[in-house]
VEXDREN-2710 file (C-alpha; in Angstrom, 1 decimal):
% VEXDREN-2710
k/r/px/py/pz
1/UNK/131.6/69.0/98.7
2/UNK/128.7/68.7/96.3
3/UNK/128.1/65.1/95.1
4/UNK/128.4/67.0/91.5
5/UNK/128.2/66.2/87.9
6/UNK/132.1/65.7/87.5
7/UNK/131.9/63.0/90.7
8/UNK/129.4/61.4/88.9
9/UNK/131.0/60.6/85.9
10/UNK/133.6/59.1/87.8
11/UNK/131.4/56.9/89.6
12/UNK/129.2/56.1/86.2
13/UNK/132.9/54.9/85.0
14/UNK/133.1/52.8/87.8
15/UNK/129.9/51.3/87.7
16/UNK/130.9/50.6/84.1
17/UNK/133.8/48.5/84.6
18/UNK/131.6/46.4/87.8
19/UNK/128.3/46.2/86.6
20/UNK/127.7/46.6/82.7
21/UNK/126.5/43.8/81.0
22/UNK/125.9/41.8/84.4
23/UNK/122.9/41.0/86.1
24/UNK/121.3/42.1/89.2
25/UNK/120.7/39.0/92.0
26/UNK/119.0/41.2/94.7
27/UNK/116.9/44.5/95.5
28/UNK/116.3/45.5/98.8
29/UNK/115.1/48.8/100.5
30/UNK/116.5/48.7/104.0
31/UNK/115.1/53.1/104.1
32/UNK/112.0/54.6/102.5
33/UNK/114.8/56.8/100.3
34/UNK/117.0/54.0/99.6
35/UNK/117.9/51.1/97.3
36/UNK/120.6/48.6/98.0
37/UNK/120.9/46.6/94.7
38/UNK/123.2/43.6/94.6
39/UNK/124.7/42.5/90.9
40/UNK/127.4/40.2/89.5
41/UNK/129.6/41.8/86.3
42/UNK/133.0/41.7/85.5
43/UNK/134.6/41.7/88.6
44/UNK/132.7/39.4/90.7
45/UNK/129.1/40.2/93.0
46/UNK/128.9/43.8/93.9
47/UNK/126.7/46.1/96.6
48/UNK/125.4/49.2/95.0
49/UNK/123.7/51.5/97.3
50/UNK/121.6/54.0/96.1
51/UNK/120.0/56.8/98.7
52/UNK/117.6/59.6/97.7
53/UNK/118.4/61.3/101.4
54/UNK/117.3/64.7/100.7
55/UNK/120.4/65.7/102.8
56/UNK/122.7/63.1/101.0
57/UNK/122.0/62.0/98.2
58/UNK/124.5/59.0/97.3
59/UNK/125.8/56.5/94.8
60/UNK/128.5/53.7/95.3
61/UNK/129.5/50.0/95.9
62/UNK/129.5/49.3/99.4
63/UNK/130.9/46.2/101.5
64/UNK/128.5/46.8/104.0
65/UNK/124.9/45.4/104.1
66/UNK/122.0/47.0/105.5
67/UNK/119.1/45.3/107.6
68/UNK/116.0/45.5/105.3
69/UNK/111.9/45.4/106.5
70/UNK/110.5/42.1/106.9
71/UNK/107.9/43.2/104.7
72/UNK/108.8/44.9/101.8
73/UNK/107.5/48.4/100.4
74/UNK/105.5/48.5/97.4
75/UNK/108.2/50.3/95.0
76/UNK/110.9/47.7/96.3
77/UNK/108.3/44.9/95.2
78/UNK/107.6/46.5/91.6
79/UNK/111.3/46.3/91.5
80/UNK/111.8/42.7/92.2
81/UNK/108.9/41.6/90.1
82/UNK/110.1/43.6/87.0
83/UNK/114.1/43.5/87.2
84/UNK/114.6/41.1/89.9
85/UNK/117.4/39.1/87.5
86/UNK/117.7/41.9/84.9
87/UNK/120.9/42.4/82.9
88/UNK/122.3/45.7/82.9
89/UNK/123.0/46.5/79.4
90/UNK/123.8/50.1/79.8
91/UNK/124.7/52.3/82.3
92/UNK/125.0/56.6/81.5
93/UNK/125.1/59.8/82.5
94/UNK/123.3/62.6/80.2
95/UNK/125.3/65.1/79.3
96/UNK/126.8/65.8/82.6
97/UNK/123.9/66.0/84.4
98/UNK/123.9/64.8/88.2
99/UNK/121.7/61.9/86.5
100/UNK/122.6/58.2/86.6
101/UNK/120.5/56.0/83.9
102/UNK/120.8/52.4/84.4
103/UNK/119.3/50.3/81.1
104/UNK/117.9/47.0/82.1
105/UNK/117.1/44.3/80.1
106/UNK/114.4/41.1/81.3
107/UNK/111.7/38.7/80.4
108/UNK/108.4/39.0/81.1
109/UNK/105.3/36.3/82.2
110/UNK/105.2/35.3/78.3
111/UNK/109.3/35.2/77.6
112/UNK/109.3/38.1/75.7
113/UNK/112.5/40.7/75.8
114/UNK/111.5/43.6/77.4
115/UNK/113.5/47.0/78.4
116/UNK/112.9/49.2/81.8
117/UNK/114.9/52.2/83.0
118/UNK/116.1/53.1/86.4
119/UNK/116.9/56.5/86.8
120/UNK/118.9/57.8/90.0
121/UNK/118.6/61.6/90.1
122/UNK/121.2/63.3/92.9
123/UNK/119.9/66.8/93.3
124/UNK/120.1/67.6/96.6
125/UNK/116.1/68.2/98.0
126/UNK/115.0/66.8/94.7
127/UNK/116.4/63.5/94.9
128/UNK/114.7/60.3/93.5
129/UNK/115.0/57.3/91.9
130/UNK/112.6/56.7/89.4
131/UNK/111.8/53.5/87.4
132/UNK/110.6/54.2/83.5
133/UNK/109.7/51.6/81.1
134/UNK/110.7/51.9/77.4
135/UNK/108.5/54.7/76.5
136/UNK/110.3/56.7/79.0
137/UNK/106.6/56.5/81.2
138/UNK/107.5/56.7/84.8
139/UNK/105.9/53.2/86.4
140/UNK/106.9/54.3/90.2
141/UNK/109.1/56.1/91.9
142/UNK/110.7/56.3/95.5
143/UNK/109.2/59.9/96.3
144/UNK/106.1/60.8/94.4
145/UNK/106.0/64.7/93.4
146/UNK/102.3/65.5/92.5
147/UNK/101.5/69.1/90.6
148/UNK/101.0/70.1/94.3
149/UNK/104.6/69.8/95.5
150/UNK/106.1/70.9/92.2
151/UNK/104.7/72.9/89.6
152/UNK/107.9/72.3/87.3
153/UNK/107.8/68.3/87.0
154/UNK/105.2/65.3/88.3
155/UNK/106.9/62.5/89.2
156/UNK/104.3/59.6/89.2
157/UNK/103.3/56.4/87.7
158/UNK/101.9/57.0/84.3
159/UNK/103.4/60.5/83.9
160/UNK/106.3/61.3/81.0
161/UNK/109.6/61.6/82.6
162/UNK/111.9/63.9/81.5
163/UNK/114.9/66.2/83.3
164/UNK/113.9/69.0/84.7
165/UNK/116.1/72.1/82.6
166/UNK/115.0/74.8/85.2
167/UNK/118.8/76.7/84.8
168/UNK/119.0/76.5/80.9
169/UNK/122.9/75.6/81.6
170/UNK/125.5/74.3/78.9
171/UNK/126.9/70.7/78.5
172/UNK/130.7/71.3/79.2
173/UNK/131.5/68.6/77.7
174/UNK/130.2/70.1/74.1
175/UNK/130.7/73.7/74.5
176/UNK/132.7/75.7/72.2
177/UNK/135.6/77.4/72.5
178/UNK/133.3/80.6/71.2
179/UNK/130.5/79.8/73.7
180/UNK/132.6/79.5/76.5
181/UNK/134.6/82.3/75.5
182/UNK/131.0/84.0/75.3
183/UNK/128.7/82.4/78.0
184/UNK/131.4/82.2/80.6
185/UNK/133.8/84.8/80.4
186/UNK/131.2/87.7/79.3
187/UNK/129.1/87.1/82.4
188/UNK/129.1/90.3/84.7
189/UNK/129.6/88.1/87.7
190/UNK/132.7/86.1/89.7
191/UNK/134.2/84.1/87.2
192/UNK/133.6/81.5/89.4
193/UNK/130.2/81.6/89.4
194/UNK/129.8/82.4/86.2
195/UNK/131.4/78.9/85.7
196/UNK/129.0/76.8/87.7
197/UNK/126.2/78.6/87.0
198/UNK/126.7/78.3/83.1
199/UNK/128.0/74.4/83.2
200/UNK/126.0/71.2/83.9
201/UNK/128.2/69.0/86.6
202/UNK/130.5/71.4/88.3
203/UNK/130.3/72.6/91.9
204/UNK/131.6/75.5/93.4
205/UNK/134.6/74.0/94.8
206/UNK/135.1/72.7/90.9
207/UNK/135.0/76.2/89.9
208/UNK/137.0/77.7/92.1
209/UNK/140.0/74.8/91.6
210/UNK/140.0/75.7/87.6
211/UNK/140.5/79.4/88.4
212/UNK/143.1/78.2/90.9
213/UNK/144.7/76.3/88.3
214/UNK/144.4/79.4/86.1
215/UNK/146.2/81.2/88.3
216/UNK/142.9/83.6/88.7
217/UNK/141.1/85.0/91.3
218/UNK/137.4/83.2/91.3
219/UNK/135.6/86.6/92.9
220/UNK/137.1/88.6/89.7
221/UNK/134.4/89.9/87.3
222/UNK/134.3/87.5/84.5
223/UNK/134.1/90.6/81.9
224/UNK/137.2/92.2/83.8
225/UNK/139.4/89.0/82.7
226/UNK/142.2/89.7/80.4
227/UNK/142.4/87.9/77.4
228/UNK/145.6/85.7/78.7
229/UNK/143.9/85.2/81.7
230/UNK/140.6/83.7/79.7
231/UNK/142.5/81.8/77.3
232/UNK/144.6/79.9/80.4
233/UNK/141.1/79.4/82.2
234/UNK/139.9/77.8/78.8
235/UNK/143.0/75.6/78.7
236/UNK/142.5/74.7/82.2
237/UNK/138.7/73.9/81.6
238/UNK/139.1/71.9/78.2
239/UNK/142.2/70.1/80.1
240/UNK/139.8/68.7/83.0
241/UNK/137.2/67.9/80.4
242/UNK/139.5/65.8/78.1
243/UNK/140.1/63.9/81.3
244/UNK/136.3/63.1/82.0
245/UNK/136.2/61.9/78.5
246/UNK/139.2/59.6/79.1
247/UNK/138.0/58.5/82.6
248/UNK/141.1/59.3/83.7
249/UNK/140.3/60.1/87.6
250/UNK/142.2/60.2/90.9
251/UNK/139.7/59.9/93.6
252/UNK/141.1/62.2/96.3
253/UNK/140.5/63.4/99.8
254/UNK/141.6/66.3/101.8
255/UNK/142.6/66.5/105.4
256/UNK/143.1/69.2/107.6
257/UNK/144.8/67.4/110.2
258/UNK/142.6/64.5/110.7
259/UNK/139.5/66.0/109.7
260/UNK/138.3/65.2/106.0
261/UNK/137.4/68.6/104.8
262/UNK/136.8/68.2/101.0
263/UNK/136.7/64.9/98.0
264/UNK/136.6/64.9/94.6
265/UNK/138.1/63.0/91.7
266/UNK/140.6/65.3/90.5
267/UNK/143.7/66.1/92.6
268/UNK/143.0/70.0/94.3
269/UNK/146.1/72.3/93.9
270/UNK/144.0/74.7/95.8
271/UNK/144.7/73.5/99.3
272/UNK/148.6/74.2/100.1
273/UNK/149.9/74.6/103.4
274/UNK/148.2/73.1/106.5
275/UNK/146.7/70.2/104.4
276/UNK/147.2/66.8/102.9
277/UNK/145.6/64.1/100.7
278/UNK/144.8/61.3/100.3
279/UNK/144.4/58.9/97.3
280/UNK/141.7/56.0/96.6
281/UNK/142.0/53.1/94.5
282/UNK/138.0/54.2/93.7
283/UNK/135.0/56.5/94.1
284/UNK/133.1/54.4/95.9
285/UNK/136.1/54.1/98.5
286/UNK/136.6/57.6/98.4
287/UNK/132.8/58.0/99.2
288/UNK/132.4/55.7/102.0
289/UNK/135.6/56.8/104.0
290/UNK/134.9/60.5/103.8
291/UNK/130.8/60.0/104.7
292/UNK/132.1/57.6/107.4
293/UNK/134.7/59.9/108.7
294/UNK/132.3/62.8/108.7
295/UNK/129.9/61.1/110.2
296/UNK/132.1/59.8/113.7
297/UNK/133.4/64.0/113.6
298/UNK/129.5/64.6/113.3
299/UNK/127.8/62.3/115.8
300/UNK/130.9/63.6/117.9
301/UNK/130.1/66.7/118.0
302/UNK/126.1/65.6/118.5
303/UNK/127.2/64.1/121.6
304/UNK/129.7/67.1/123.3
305/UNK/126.8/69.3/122.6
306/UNK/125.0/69.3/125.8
307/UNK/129.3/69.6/127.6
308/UNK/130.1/72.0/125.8
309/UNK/127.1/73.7/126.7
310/UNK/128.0/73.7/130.6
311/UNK/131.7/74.4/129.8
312/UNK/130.9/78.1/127.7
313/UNK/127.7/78.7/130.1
314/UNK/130.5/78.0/133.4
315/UNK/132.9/80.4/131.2
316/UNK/130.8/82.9/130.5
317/UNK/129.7/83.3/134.5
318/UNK/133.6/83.2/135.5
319/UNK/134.7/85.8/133.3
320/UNK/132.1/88.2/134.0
321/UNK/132.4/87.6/138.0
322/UNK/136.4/88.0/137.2
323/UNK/135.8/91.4/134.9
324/UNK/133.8/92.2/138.4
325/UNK/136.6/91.2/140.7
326/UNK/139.0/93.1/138.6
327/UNK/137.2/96.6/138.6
328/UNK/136.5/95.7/142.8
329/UNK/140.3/95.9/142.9
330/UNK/140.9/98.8/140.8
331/UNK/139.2/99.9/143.5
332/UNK/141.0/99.5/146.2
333/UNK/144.2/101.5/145.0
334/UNK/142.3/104.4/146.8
335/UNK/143.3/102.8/150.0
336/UNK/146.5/104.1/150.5
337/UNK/145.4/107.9/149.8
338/UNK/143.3/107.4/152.9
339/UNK/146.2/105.7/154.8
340/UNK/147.9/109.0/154.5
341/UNK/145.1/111.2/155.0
342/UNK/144.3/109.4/158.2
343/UNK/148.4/110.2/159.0
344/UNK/148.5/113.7/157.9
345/UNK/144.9/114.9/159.9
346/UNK/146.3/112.9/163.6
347/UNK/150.1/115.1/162.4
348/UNK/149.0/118.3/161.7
349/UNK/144.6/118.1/162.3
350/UNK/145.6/119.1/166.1
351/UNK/145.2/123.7/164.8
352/UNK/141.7/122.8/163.0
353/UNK/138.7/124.8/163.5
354/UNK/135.5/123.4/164.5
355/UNK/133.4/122.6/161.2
356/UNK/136.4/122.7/158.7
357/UNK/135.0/121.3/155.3
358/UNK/138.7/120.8/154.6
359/UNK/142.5/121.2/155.2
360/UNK/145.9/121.6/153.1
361/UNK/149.2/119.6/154.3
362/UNK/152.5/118.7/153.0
363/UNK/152.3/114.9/151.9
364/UNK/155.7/113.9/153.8
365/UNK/155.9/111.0/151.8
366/UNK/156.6/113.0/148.2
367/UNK/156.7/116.5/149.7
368/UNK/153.7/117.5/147.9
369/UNK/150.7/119.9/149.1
370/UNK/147.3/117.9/149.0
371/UNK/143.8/119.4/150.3
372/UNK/142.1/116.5/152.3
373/UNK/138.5/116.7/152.6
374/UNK/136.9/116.7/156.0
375/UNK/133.2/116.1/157.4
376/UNK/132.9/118.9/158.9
377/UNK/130.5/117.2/161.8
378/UNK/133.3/115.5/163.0
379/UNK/136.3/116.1/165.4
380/UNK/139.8/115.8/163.6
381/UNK/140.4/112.5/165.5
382/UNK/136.8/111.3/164.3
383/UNK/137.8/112.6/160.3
384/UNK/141.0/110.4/160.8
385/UNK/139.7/107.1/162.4
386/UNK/137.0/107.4/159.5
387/UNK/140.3/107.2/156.8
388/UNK/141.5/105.0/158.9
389/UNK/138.6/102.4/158.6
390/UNK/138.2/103.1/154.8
391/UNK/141.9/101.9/154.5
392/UNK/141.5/98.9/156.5
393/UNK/138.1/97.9/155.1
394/UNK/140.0/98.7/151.5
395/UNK/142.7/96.3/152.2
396/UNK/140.9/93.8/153.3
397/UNK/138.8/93.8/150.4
398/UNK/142.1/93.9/148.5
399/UNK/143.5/91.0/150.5
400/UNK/140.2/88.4/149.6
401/UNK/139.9/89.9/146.1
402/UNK/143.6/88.7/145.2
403/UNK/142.7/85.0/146.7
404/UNK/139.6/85.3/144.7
405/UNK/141.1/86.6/141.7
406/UNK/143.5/83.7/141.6
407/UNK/141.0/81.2/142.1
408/UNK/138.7/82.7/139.3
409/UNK/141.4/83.6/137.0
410/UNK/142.6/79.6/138.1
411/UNK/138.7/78.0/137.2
412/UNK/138.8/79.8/133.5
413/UNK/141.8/78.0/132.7
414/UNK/140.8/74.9/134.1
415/UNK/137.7/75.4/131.8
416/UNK/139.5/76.5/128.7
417/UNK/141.4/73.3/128.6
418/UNK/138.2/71.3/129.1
419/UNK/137.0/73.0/125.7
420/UNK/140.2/72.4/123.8
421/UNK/139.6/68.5/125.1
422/UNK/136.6/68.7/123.5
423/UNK/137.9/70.1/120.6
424/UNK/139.9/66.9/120.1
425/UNK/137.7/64.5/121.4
426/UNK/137.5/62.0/118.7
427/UNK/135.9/59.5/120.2
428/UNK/132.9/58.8/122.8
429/UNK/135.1/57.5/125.6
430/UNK/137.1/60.9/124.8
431/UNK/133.6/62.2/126.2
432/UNK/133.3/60.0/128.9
433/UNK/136.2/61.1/130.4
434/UNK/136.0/65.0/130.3
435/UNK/132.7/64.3/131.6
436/UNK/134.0/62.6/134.5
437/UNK/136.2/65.5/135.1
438/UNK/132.8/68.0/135.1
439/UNK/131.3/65.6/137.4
440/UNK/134.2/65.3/140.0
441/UNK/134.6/69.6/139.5
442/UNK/130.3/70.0/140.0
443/UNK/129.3/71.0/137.0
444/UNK/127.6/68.0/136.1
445/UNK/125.4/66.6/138.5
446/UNK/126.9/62.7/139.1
447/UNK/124.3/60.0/138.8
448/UNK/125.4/57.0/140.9
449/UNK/125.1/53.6/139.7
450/UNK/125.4/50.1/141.8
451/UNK/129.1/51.0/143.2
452/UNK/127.9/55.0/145.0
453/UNK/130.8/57.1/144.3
454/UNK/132.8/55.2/141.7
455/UNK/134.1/57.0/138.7
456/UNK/133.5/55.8/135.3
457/UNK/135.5/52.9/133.3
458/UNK/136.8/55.0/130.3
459/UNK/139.4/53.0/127.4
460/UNK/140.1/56.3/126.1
461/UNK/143.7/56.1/125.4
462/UNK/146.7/59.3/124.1
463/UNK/147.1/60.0/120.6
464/UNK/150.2/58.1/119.2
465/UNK/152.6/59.3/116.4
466/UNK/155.4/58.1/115.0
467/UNK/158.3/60.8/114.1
468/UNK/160.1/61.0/110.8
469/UNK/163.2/59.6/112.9
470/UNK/161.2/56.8/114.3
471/UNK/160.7/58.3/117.9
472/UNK/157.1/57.7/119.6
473/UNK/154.9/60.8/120.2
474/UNK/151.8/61.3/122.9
475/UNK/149.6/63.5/123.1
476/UNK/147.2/63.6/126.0
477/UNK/143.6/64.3/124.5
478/UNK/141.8/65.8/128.1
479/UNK/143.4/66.8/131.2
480/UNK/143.3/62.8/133.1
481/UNK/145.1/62.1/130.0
482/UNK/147.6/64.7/130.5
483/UNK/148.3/64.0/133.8
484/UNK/148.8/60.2/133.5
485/UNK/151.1/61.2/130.0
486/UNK/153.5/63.0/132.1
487/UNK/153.6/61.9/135.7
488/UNK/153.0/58.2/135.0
489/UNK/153.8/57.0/131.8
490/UNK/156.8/59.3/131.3
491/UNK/160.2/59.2/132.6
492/UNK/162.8/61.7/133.4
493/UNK/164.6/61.6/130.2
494/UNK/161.4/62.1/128.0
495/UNK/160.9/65.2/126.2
496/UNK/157.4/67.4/127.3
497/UNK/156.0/70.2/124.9
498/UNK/153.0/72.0/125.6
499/UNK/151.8/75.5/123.9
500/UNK/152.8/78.2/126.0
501/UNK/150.3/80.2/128.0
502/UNK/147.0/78.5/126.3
503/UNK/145.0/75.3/126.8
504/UNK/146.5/72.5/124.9
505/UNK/147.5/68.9/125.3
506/UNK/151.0/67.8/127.0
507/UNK/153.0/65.7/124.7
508/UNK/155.5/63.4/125.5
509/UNK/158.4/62.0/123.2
510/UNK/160.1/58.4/124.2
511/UNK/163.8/58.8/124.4
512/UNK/166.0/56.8/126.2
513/UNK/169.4/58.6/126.5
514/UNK/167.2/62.6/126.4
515/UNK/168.6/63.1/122.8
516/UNK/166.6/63.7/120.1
517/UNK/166.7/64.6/116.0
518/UNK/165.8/68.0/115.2
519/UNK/163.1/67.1/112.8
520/UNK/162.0/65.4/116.2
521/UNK/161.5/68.4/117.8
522/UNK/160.2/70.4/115.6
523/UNK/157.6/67.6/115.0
524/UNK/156.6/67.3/118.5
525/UNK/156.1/70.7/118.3
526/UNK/154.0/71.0/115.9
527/UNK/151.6/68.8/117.6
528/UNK/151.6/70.4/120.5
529/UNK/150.7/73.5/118.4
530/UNK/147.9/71.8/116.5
531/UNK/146.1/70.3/119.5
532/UNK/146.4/73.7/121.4
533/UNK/143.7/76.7/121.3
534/UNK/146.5/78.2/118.9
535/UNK/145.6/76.1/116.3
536/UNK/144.9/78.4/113.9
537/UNK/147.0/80.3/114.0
538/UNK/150.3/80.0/111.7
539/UNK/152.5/80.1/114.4
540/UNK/152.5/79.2/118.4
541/UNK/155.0/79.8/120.9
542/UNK/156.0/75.9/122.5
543/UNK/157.8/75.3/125.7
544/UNK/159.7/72.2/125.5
545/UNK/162.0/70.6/128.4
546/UNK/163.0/67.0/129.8
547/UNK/159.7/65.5/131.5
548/UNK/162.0/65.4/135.6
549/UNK/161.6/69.2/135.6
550/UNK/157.9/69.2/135.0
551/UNK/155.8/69.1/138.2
552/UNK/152.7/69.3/139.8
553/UNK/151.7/71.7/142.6
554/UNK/150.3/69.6/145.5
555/UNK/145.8/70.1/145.3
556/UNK/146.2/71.7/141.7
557/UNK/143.4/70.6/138.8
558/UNK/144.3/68.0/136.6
559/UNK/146.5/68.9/133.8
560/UNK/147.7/71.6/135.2
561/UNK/151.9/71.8/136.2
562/UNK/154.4/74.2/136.8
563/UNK/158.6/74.5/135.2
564/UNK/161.1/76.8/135.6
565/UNK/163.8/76.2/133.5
566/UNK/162.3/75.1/129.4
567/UNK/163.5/75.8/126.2
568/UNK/161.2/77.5/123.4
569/UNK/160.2/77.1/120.0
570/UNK/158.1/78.6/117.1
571/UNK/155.7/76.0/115.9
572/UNK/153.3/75.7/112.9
573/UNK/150.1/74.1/113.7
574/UNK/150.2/71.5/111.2
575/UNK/150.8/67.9/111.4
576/UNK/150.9/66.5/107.6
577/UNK/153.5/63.5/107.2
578/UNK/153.2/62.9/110.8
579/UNK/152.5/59.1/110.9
580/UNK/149.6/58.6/113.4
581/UNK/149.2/55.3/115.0
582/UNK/146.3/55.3/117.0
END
């Protein structure tokens, strides 16, 4: 999601209500792109930070604080010297640019009232925050931009500042009825984009949720729109616009599962099935939990790079050396043609004459005439003990390529679940066990440490839910897991799902007596579809049966069991108003 124009009107409402006509108490700059400004307004001392990342550019109040240079930079210093106890007498947003304007208010060395600007611009690469006195003359900013670097705008200490208009796009908040009707609608483009490519502030995702509300497809040509369907997406439009006038948001984030996939400020009606949301008392909440949940899902998958890596590369090699095994017994179905040639040259070879190329015979096995070829060098008792040793060398080959087979066929599984585990791994000691498992299989190379030999200390622990009905769920998030979920923690009576005939976790529901809710089942299920390789799919298959008739061949790979007699159930991968615990 776009830190967009709509987003930060919501947070220029917030900062508002906290900061307006209070004063700022401290400016620091713990990063070269960032400002960490700490006032006191209405509601008590507040943390603003304000980043110019080029790949995230940010803006809210934040609880945490942030270790700052012993020695501060120079733009940090003109701060502090200029507006180090300033009072905030304005804050705005122009038009609805991605532009936060902060008006300040201090004395100078003489006593005299003086006025300064601090300007945070979020636009993505371009990002800055730029300090302007009353004259709107830029005295410094965070990232200088010479003529060099940009040929639209300098942004450097004596230099006019003004907002870069490089689209030439409309204030939304102003636009007509007629100019919308005009500028939008008669674009020869996806509606869609003809919105946020005509509007200051909204995002694609923005876009898209006002067709969705409009009940319109966003890729439709703009110009192809009937005239129902324009006036509802006007509605729609002037609707969300009357709210940002108002200030009447609902800070919002969507989950697929556990993963945040999308924020805003408005509640989306274009994610149905398979999602959920969730509600924040304010932006700046909103902000920090989806960056911070991003960010562990991120680093995560940082850190399972280099596993992953030696899991797909171990794949790839199985598969192809099974594909190879598989054609190598294709094969050897020639085997038993020889068997009976063998037979059918020592029955009836005894009339042949001396450099025959070949013979007919009645197969006396389906009565049919075959022509069996002969090498015409050898006697008929040499042709046959050469069939005869094809056959034998063929089953042979048959007999090792079935054990092989097995194992191979045995190793991609084994691997497959690995790569679901890391799939789920949420957290690092997630990775610290499947990497124990790579290092105890060989494809990881074990370092020892003080104690040769011993495996790592892992905390990683099973997912826990909660069922509608109040039951407690597990689900094992690697294949140790999965084993000490069902043959250690579990008990006969328990309930054990697991998708059928794919990698996924085992999960366990507590019961004491065996019986269970329906809406229990059905819920267990659905975890088990959604931490399987099924889950994306809409349905998966689940086998489902008391934990006493799962078991565990003696020497097989963790996580791996064997049942005879289960249940089964259709299962959709999706796991909203499932409470998790941990």
């Amino acid at each position: 999601m776009a830190f967009d124009g709509i987003t930060i009107a919501a947070m220029v409402s917030e900062l508002n209500k906290n900061l307006s006509g209070g004063r700022i108490n401290k400016i620091a700059q713990p990063e070269s792109d960032e400002l960490l400004i700490t006032g006191k307004g209405a509601n008590g001392q507040k943390r603003l930070l304000l980043s110019a990342s080029a790949s995230l550019p940010l803006i809210y109040f934040t609880g945490k604080n942030r270790i700052s240079p012993l020695t501060a930079p120079n733009f940090c210093m003109l701060l502090r010297k200029h507006i180090g106890s300033a009072r905030i007498t304005a804050i705005r947003q122009p038009e609805l640019e991605r532009v936060v304007e902060f008006e300040l208010e201090h004395l100078n060395e003489l006593g005299d009232v003086c006025h300064k600007v601090l300007i945070m611009e979020l636009m993505g690469k371009h990002s800055n925050i730029i300090f302007c006195d009353d004259q709107n003359m830029i005295l410094d900013s965070i990232k200088h931009v010479s003529c060099n670097v940009s040929s639209v705008r300098e942004v450097l200490p004596g230099r006019p500042y003004f907002i870069p208009h490089t689209q030439d796009k409309l204030d939304p908040l102003t636009i007509s009825k007629e100019d919308f009707m005009e500028k939008v609608c008669g674009k020869s483009t996806a509606i869609s984009k003809a919105l946020y490519q005509t509007l200051t502030g909204l995002s694609p995702v923005m876009a898209q949720e006002l067709c969705y509300r409009a009940s319109i497809d966003g890729n439709d040509e703009a110009t192809a729109l009937e005239e129902n369907a324009r006036e509802k997406l006007y509605q729609e439009f002037s609707g969300m616009m009357e709210q940002i006038r108002r200030e009447e948001f609902t800070p919002v984030i969507v989950y697929k599962g556990d993963e945040p996939v999308e924020y805003g400020v408005f509640p989306f009606a274009q994610y149905g099935e398979g999602f959920s949301s969730q509600t924040y008392e304010s932006v700046s909440e909103m902000l920090e939990t989806y960056y911070a949940s991003r960010d562990v899902i991120t680093r995560i998958r940082q850190k399972s790079a280099d596993l992953r890596k030696i899991v797909q590369t171990a794949l790839d090699r199985n598969r192809k050396k099974l594909s190879i095994q598989q054609k190598q017994m294709k094969d050897t179905e020639k085997k038993d043609k020889y068997k009976i040639y063998g037979e059918l040259i020592n029955a009836y070879g005894y009339g042949l004459e001396e450099g025959c190329k070949s013979f007919k015979a009645v197969n006396y096995y389906n009565g049919e005439e075959i022509t069996i070829p002969l090498d015409p060098t050898l006697t008929p008792q040499e042709n046959s003990k050469k069939y005869f040793d094809r056959y034998g060398k063929l089953k042979r080959t048959q007999e090792a390529l079935e054990v092989q087979i097995a194992d191979t066929a045995s190793e991609i599984e084994h691997l497959e679940s690995i790569s679901n585990a890391l799939d789920i791994a949420t957290e690092e000691s997630d990775l610290s066990q499947i990497k124990e498992e790579l290092m105890e299989y060989g494809y990881v190379k074990r370092h020892y440490g003080n104690k040769k030999g011993a495996k790592m200390q892992v905390k990683s622990k099973p997912f826990h839910y909660v069922s509608s009905d109040g039951y407690d769920i597990y689900v094992g998030k690697n294949n140790y897991q999965n084993d000490e979920l069902t043959f250690k923690f579990a008990t006969g009576n328990d309930w054990w799902f697991h998708a059928k005939k794919m990698p996924g976790s085992h999960v366990v529901v507590k019961t004491k007596d065996g019986t269970l809710p329906d809406r229990t089942f059905e819920e267990a299920g659905n975890l088990a579809a959604y931490y399987s390789k099924g889950r994306t799919a809409p349905k998966v298959e689940i086998d489902y049966l008391q934990k006493k008739n799962v078991k565990k061949p003696a020497g097989a790979k963790p996580g791996f069991v064997v049942y005879y007699t289960n249940y089964s159930l259709m299962a959709s991968p999706d796991i909203t108003g499932i409470e998790q615990l941990s």
